[in-house]
PAZA-668401 format. One record per residue: residue in three letters; x, y, z of N, C-alpha, C in turn. Coordinates in steps of 0.2 Angstrom, whole numbers, padded with zeros to 4 digits, always signed. Example, Ala and Ser with C-alpha at 12.3 -4.5 7.8 and 13.67 -1.06 7.14 Angstrom:
residues 2
ALA+0066-0028+0039+0062-0022+0039+0066-0016+0039/SER+0064-0011+0035+0068-0005+0036+0064+0000+0039/
END
This chain:
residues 201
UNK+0715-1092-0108+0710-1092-0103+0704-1088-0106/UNK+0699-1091-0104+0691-1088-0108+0690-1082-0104/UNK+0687-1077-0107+0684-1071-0103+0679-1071-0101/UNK+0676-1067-0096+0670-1067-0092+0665-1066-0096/UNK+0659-1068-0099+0656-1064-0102+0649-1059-0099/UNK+0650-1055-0103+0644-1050-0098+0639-1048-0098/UNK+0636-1045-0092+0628-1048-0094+0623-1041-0095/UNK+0618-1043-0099+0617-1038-0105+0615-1031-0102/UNK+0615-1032-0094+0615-1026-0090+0621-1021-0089/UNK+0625-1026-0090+0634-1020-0090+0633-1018-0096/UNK+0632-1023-0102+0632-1021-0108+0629-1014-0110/UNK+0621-1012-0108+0616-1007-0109+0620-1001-0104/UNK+0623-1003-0098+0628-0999-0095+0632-0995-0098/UNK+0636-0998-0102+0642-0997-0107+0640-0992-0111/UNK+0635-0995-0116+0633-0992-0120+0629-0984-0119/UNK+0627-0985-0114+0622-0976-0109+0629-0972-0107/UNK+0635-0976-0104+0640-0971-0104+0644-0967-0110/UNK+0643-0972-0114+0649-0971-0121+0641-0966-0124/UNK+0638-0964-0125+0633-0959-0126+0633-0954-0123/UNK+0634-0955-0118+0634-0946-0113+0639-0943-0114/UNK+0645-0948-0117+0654-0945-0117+0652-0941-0125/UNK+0649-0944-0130+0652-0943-0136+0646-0936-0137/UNK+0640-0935-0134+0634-0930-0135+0634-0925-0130/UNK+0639-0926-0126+0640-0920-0120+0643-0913-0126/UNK+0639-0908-0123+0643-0900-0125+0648-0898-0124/UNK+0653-0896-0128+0659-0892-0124+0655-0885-0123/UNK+0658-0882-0119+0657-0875-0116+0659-0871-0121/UNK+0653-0867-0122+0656-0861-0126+0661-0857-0124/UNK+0667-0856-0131+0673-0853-0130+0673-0845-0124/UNK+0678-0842-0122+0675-0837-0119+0678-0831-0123/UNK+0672-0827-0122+0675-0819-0127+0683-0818-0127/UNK+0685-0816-0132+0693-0814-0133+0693-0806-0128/UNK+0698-0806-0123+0700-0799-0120+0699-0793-0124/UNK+0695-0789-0123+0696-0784-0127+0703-0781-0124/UNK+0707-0777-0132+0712-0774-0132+0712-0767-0128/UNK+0718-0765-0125+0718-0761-0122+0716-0754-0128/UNK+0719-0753-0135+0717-0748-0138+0709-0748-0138/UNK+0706-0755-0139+0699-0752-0139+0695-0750-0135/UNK+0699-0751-0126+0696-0748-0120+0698-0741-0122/UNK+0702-0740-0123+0706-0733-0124+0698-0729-0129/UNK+0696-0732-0132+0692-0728-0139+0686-0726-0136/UNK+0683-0731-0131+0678-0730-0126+0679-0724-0122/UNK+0687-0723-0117+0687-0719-0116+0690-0723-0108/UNK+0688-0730-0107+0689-0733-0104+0698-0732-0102/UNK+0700-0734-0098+0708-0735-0094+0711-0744-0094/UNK+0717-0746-0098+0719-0750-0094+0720-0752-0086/UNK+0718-0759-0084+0721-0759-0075+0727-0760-0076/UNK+0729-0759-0069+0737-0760-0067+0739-0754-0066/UNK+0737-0747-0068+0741-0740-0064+0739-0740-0058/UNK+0742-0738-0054+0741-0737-0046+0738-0729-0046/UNK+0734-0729-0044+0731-0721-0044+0736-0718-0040/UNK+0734-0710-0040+0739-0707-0036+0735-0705-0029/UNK+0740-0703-0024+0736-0703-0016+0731-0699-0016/UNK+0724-0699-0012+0720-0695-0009+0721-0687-0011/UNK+0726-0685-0008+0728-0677-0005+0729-0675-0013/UNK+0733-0680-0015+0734-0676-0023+0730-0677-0028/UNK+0725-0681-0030+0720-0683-0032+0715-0672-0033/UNK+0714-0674-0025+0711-0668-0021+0713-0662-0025/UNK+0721-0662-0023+0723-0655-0027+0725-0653-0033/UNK+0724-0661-0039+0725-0659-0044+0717-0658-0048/UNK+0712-0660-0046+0705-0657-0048+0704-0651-0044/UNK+0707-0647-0038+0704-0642-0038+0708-0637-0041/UNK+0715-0637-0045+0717-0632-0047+0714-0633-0055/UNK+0713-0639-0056+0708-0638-0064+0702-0635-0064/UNK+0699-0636-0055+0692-0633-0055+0694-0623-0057/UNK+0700-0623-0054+0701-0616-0053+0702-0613-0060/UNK+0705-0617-0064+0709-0616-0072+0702-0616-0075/UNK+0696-0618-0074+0691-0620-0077+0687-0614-0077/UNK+0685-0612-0069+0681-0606-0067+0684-0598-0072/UNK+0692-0600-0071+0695-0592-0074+0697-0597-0082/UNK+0693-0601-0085+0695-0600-0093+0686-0598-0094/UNK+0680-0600-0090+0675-0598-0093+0674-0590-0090/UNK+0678-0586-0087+0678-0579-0085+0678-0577-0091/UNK+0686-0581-0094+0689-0578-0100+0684-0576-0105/UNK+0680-0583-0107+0677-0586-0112+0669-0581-0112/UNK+0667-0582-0106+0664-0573-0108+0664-0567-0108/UNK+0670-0565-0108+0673-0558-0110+0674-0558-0117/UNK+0676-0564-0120+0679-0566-0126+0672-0565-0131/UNK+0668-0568-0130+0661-0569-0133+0655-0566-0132/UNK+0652-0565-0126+0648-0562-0123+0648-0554-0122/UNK+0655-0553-0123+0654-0544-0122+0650-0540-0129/UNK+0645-0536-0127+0643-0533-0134+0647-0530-0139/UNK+0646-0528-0144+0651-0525-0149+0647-0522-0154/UNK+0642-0516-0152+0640-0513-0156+0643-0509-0162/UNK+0651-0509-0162+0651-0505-0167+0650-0512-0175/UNK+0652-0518-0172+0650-0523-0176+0642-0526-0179/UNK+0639-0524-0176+0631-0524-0177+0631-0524-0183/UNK+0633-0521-0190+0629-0521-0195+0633-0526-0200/UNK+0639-0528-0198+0644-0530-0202+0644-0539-0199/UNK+0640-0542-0193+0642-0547-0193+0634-0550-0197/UNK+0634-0557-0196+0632-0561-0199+0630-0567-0197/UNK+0625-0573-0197+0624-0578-0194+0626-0581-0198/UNK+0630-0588-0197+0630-0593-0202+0630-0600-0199/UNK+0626-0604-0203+0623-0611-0203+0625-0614-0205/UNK+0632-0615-0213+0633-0619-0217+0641-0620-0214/UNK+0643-0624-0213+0649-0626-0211+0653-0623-0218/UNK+0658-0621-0216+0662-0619-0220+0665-0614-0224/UNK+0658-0609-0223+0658-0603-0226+0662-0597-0222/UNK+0662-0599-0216+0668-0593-0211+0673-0595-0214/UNK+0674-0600-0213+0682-0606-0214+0685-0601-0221/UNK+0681-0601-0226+0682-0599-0232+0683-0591-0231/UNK+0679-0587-0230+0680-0581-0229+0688-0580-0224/UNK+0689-0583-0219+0695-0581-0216+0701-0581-0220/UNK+0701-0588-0225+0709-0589-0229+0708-0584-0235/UNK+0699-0580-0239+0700-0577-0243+0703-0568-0240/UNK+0705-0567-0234+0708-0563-0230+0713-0559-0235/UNK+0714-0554-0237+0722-0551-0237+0728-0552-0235/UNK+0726-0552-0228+0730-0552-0224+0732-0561-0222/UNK+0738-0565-0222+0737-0569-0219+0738-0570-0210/UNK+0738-0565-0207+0739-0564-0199+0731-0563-0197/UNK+0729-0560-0202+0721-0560-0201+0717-0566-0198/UNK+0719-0569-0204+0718-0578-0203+0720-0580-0198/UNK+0726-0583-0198+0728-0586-0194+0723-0584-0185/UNK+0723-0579-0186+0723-0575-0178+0715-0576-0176/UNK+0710-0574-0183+0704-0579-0181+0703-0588-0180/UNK+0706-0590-0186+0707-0597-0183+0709-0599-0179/UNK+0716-0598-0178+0719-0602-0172+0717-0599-0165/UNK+0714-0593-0164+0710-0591-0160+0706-0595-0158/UNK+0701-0596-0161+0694-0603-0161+0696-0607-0159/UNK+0702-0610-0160+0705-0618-0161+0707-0617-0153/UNK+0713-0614-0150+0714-0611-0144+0708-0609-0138/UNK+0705-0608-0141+0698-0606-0137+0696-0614-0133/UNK+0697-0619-0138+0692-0626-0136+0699-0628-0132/UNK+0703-0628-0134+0710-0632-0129+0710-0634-0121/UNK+0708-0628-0118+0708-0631-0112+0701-0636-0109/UNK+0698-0635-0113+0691-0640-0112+0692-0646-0113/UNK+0696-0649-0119+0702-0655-0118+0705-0657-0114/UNK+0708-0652-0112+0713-0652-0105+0710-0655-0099/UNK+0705-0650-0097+0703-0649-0091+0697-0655-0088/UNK+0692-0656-0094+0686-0659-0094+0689-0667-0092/UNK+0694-0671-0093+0697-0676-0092+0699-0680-0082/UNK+0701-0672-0082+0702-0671-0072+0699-0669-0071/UNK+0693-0667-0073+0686-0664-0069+0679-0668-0067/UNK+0681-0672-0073+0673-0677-0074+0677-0683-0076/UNK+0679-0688-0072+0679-0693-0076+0674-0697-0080/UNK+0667-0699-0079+0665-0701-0083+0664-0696-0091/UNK+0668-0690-0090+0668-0689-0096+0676-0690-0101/UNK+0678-0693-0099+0686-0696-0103+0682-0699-0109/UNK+0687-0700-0113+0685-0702-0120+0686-0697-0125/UNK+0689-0698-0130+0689-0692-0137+0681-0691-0137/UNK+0676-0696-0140+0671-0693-0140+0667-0689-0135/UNK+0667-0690-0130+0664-0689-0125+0664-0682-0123/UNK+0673-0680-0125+0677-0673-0124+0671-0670-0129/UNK+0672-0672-0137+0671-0668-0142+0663-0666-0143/UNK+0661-0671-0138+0652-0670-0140+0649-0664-0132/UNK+0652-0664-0126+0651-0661-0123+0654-0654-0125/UNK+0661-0652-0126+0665-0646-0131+0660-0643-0136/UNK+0659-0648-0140+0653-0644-0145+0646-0640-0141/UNK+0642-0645-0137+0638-0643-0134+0637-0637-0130/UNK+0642-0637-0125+0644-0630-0124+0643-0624-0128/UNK+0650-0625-0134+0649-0620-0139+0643-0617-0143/UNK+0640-0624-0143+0634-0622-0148+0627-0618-0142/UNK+0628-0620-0136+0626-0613-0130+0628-0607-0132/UNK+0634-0609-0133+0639-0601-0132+0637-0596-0138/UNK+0636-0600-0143+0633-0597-0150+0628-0595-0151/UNK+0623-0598-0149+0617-0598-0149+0614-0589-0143/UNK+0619-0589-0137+0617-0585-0133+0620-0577-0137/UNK+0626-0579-0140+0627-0575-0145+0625-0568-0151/UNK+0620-0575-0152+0617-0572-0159+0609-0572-0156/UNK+0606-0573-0152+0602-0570-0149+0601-0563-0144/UNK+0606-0566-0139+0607-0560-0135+0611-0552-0132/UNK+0616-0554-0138+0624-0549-0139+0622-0546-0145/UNK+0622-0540-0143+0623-0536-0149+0630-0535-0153/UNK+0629-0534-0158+0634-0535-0163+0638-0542-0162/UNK+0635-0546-0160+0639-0556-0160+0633-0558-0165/UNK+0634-0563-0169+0631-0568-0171+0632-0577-0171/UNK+0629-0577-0172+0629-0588-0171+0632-0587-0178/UNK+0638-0595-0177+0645-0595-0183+0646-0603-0181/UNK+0643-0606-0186+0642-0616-0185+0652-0617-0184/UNK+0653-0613-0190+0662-0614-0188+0667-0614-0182/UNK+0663-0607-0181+0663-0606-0172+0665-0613-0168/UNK+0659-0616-0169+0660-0620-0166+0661-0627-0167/UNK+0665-0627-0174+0670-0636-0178+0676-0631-0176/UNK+0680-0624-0174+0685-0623-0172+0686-0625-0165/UNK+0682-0623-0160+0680-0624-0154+0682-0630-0153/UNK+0680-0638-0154+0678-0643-0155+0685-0648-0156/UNK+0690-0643-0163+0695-0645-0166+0701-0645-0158/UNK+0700-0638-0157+0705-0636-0151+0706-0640-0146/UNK+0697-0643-0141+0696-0647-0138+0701-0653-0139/UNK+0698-0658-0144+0703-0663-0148+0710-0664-0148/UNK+0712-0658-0149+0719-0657-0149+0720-0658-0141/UNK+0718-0654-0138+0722-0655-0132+0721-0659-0126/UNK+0714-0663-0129+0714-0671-0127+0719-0676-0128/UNK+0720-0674-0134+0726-0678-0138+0735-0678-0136/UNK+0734-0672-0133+0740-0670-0132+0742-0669-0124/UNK+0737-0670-0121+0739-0667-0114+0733-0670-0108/UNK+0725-0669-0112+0722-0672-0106+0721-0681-0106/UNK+0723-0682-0110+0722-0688-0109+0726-0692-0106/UNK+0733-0689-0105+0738-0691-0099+0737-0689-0091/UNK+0733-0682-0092+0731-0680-0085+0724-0685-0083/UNK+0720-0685-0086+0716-0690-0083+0716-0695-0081/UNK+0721-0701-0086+0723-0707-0081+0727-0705-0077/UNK+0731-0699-0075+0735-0701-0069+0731-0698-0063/UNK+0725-0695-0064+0721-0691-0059+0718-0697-0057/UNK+0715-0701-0062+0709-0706-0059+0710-0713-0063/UNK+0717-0714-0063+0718-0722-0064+0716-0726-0060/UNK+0715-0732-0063+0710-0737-0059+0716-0743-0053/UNK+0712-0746-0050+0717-0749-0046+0720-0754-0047/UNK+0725-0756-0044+0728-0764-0048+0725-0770-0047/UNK+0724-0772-0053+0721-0780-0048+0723-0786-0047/UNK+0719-0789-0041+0725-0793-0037+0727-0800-0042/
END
């Protein structure tokens, strides 16, 4: 049986469809999910926790609010009180390291330890605390850069304004250190469970 043959109109037809099929775009692929540890690095939350209800939400920021108010009572008492019998013995320091060094060249090892881990202690609850109190400030970085900045207020008023204190940069990488820690250890679990995000549908 002979075929139809076709007329150069279907032909030019044919020929503008097989062109569009073969020069058409594919869609560009779509960004790969970011991993949940990278959210994490931001400072950002996996979805999927269920937040916890209003009322406890409520009463777990206001007893941080209250641990917050009585660790900065603490914290100037700690620093801010004068101590003129020390006026002539203390010292500023600007170089990273050189307190650090002077504590381990100590006699005493209790010496040491009581000055550093003191500083280191000192930052702890700002880890803790800062994670329940400001969410936008969750994040190791975000902990450590606001930690320091404080401190370096806290030093700077110091060694300005307190007799017998002076500004100590170490001061403030112990400070900083403690923070860290206790983001690491403790506020970074209270934060997601204070201000975890919602499930999605």
């Amino acid at each position: 049986m002979a075929r139809a043959a076709l007329s150069p109109r279907a032909v030019l037809r044919a020929r503008n469809a097989f062109r569009l099929r073969t020069t058409r775009r594919e869609p560009p692929p779509a960004p790969p999910a970011e991993s949940a540890k990278g959210r994490a690095a931001k400072g950002e939350e996996p979805a999927g926790r269920r937040p916890l209800p209003l009322p406890l939400r409520l009463l777990a920021m206001l007893c941080a609010f209250a641990f917050m108010v009585g660790f900065a009572v603490v914290l100037a008492r700690l620093t801010l009180e004068p101590s003129p019998a020390s006026e002539a013995l203390v010292h500023s320091n600007l170089r990273p390291g050189r307190s650090l060094r002077a504590y381990l060249d100590q006699p005493g090892l209790r010496d040491a330890v009581k000055q550093i881990g003191g500083n280191v202690l000192l930052g702890v609850p700002f880890g803790v605390l800062v994670p329940v109190l400001a969410p936008r400030a969750r994040g190791m970085l975000r902990v450590m850069v606001l930690t320091a900045s404080v401190m370096l207020l806290v030093e700077f008023a110091q060694g300005a304004l307190v007799t017998g204190r002076a500004f100590d940069i170490d001061d403030v990488i112990l400070n900083t250190t403690g923070a860290l820690i206790g983001y690491l250890l403790v506020g970074r679990r209270m934060g997601r469970a204070v201000h975890a995000r919602e499930r999605r549908a």
